[in-house]
C-alpha positions as CSV (number, residue, x, y, z in Angstrom):
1,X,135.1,47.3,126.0
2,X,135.1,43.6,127.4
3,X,138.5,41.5,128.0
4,X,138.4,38.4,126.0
5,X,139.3,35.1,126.9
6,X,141.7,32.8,124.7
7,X,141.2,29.3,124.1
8,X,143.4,27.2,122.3
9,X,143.4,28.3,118.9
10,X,146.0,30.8,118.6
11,X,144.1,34.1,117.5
12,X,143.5,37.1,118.9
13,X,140.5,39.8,119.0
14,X,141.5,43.3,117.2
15,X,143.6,44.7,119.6
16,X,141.5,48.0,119.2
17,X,139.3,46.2,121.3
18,X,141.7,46.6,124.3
19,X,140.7,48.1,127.7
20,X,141.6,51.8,128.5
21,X,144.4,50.3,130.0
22,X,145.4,48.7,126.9
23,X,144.5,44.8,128.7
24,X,143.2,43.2,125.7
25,X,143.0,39.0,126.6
26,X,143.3,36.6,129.3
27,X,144.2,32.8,128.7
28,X,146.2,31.5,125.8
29,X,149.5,29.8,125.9
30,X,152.6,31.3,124.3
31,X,153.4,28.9,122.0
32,X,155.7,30.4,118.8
33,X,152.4,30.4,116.6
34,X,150.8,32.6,119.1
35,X,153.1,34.8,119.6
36,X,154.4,35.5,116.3
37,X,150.2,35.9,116.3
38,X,150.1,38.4,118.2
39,X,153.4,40.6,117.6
40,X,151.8,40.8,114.3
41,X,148.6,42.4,115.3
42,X,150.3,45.0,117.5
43,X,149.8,42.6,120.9
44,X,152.4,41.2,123.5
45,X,152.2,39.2,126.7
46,X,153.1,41.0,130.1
47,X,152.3,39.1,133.2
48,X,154.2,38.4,136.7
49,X,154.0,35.0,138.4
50,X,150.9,34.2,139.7
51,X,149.2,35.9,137.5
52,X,146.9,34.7,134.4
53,X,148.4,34.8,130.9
54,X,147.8,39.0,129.9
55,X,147.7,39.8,126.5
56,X,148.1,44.0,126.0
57,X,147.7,46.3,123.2
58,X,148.7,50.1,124.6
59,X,147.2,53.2,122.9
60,X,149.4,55.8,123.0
61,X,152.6,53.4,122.0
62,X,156.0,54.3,122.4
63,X,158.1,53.7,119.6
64,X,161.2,54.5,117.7
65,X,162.1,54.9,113.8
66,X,165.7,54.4,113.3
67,X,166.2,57.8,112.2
68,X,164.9,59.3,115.1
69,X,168.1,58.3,117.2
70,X,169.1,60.5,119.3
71,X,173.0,59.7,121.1
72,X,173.9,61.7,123.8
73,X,177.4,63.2,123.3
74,X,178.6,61.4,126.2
75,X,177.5,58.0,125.0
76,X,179.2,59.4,121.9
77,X,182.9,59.0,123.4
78,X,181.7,55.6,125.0
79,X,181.1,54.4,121.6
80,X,183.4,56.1,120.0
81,X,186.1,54.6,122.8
82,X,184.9,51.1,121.7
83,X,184.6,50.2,125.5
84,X,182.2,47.3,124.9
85,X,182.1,45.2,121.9
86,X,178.6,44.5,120.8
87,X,177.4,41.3,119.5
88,X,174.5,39.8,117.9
89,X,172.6,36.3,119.2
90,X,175.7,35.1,120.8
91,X,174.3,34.6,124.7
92,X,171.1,35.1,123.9
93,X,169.6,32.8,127.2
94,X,172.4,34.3,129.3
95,X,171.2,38.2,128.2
96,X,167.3,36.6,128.8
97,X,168.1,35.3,132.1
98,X,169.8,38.5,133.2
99,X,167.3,40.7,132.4
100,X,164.6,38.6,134.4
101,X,167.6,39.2,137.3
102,X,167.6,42.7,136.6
103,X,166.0,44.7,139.4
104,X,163.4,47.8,138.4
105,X,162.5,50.7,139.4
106,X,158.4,49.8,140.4
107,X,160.5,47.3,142.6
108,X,162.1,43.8,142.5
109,X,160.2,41.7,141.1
110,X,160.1,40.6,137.0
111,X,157.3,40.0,134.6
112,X,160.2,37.2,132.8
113,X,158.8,34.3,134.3
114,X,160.5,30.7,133.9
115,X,157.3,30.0,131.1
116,X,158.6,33.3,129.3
117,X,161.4,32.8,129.6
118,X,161.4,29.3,128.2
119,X,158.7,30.7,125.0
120,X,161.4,33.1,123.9
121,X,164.1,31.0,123.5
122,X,162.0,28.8,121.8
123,X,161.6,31.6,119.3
124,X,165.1,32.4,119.0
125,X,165.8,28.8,118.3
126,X,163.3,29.5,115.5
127,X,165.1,32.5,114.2
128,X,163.0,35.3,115.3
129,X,164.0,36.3,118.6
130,X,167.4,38.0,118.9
131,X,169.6,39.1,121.7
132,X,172.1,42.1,121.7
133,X,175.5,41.7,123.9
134,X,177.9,43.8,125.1
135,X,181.4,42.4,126.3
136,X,184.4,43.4,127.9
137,X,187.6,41.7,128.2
138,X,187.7,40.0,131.7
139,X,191.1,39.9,134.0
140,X,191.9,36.2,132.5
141,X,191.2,37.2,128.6
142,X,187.9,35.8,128.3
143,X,185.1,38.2,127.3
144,X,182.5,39.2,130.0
145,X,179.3,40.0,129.0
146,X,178.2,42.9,131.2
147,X,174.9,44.5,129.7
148,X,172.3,43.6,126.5
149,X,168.8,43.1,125.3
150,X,166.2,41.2,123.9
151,X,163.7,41.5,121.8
152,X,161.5,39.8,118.7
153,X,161.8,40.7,114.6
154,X,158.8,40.3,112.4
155,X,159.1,41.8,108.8
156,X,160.3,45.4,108.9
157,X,159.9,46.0,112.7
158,X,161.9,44.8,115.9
159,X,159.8,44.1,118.8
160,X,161.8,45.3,122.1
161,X,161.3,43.1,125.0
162,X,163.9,44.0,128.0
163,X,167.8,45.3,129.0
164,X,169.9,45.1,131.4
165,X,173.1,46.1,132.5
166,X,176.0,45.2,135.2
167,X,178.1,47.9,133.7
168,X,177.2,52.0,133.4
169,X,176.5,52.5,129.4
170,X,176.2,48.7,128.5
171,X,172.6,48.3,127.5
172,X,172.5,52.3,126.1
173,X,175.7,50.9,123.6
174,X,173.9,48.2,122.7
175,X,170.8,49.6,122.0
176,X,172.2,52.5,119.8
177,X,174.3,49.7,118.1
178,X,170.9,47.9,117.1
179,X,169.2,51.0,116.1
180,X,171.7,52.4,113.7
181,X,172.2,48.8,112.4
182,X,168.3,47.8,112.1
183,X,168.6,51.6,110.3
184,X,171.2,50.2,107.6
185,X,169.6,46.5,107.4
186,X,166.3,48.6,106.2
187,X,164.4,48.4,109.1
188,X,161.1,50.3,109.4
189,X,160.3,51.1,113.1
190,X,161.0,49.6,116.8
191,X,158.0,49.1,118.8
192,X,159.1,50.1,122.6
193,X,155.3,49.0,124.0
194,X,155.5,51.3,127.3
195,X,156.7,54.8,127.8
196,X,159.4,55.6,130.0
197,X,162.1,58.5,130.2
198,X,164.9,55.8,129.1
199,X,163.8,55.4,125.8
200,X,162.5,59.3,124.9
201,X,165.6,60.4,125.5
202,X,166.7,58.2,122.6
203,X,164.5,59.7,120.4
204,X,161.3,57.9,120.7
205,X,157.9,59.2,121.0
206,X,154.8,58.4,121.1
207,X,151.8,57.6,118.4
208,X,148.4,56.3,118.6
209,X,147.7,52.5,118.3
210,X,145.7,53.1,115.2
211,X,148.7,54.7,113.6
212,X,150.9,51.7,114.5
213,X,148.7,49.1,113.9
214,X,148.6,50.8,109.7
215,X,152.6,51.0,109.9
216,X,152.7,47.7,111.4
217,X,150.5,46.2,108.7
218,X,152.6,47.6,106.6
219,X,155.7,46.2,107.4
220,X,155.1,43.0,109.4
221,X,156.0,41.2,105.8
222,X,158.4,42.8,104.5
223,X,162.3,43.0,105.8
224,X,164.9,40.6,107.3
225,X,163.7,36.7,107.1
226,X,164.1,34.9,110.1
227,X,167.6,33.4,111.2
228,X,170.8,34.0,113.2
229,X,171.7,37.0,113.5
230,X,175.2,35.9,114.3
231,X,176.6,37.9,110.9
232,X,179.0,40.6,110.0
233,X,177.8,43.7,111.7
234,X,178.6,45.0,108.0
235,X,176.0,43.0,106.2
236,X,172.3,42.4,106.1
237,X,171.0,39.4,108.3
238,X,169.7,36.8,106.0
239,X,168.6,33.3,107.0
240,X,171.3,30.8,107.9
């Protein structure tokens, strides 16, 4: 296998071309075009600063059908309680900029540069990026938001980016809000990208990159056209 190098036509090599690793490309810019480019060929952009652009295509992936959900009783009551109320594309560049705050476990340092940062709201202004919220009432009656994520929808599947929370249960209520919604709004599957112990508890589980790439192909044109997503929990996004 070889790493490729982008120039500046926005295409991409198959991603089952990728390294081991799953490091497909180098190079590039992250212009909506290529982006939406490469989330439709089963490839996304993960780099820290002072690094080159890095285009990846994992093999096993991590994903999640709607109807795999899987709520923890506890989170139940939280939900049930309706502690947080959960919004859709309301803050989105206040949940994008928390999350780059957001401090991980490999350490404290974020892969949300200012340049990604700056590409996905670009593609929420375009209807295709969409932000998840979760608020509580603050101590002078104007909502706080306190947890959310992020992510990218193209055709039948939702692209999840990255969560954060200043508030136990925030980001797990908003995530179980968007599954069981993407679940009623005939959503086909939620790519995760990398494995971790957060997100197989809810359920997910890995597949082979071949076997995403086919569902992806699958789906990528079909679902929810792009728009707000600021809409009646009870009904279907639909463009603006």
């Amino acid at each position: 296998m070889a790493i490729f190098f982008l120039d500046k036509d926005p295409v991409f090599p198959p991603a089952t071309l990728a390294e081991g690793n799953g490091l497909l490309a180098i190079g590039g810019d992250l212009s909506p075009q290529r982006l939406l480019e490469a989330y439709s060929r089963g490839i996304f952009p993960w780099f820290s600063n002072g690094d080159p652009l890095l285009w990846w295509s994992t093999d096993p992936r991590l994903v999640l059908r709607p109807e795999w959900l899987h709520v923890p009783g506890s989170l139940k009551k939280v939900i049930k309680r309706g502690v947080f109320n959960i919004t859709y594309d309301r803050a989105f560049n206040e949940v994008i900029a928390a999350c780059a705050r957001a401090r991980r476990p490999e350490g404290a340092g974020t892969w949300i540069t200012r340049e990604m940062k700056s590409a996905y709201i670009r593609l929420h202004k375009l209807g295709y990026a969409h932000s998840v919220e979760a608020w509580i009432p603050g101590v002078d009656g104007v909502s706080k938001l306190v947890g959310g994520l992020y992510g990218v929808a193209l055709g039948g599947c939702f692209f999840g980016e990255s969560m954060f929370h200043d508030q136990p249960d925030a980001s797990k209520v908003a995530f179980a809000t968007l599954v069981t919604d993407l679940q009623r709004w005939g959503f086909s599957i939620i790519d995760c990208q990398m494995t971790t112990q957060h997100l197989l508890r809810f359920g997910a589980r890995e597949i082979s990159r071949d076997e995403f790439l086919a569902i992806l192909a699958r789906v990528r044109l079909h679902g929810v056209s792009a728009g707000s997503w600021q809409v009646s929990r009870d009904t279907c996004p639909t463009n603006p």
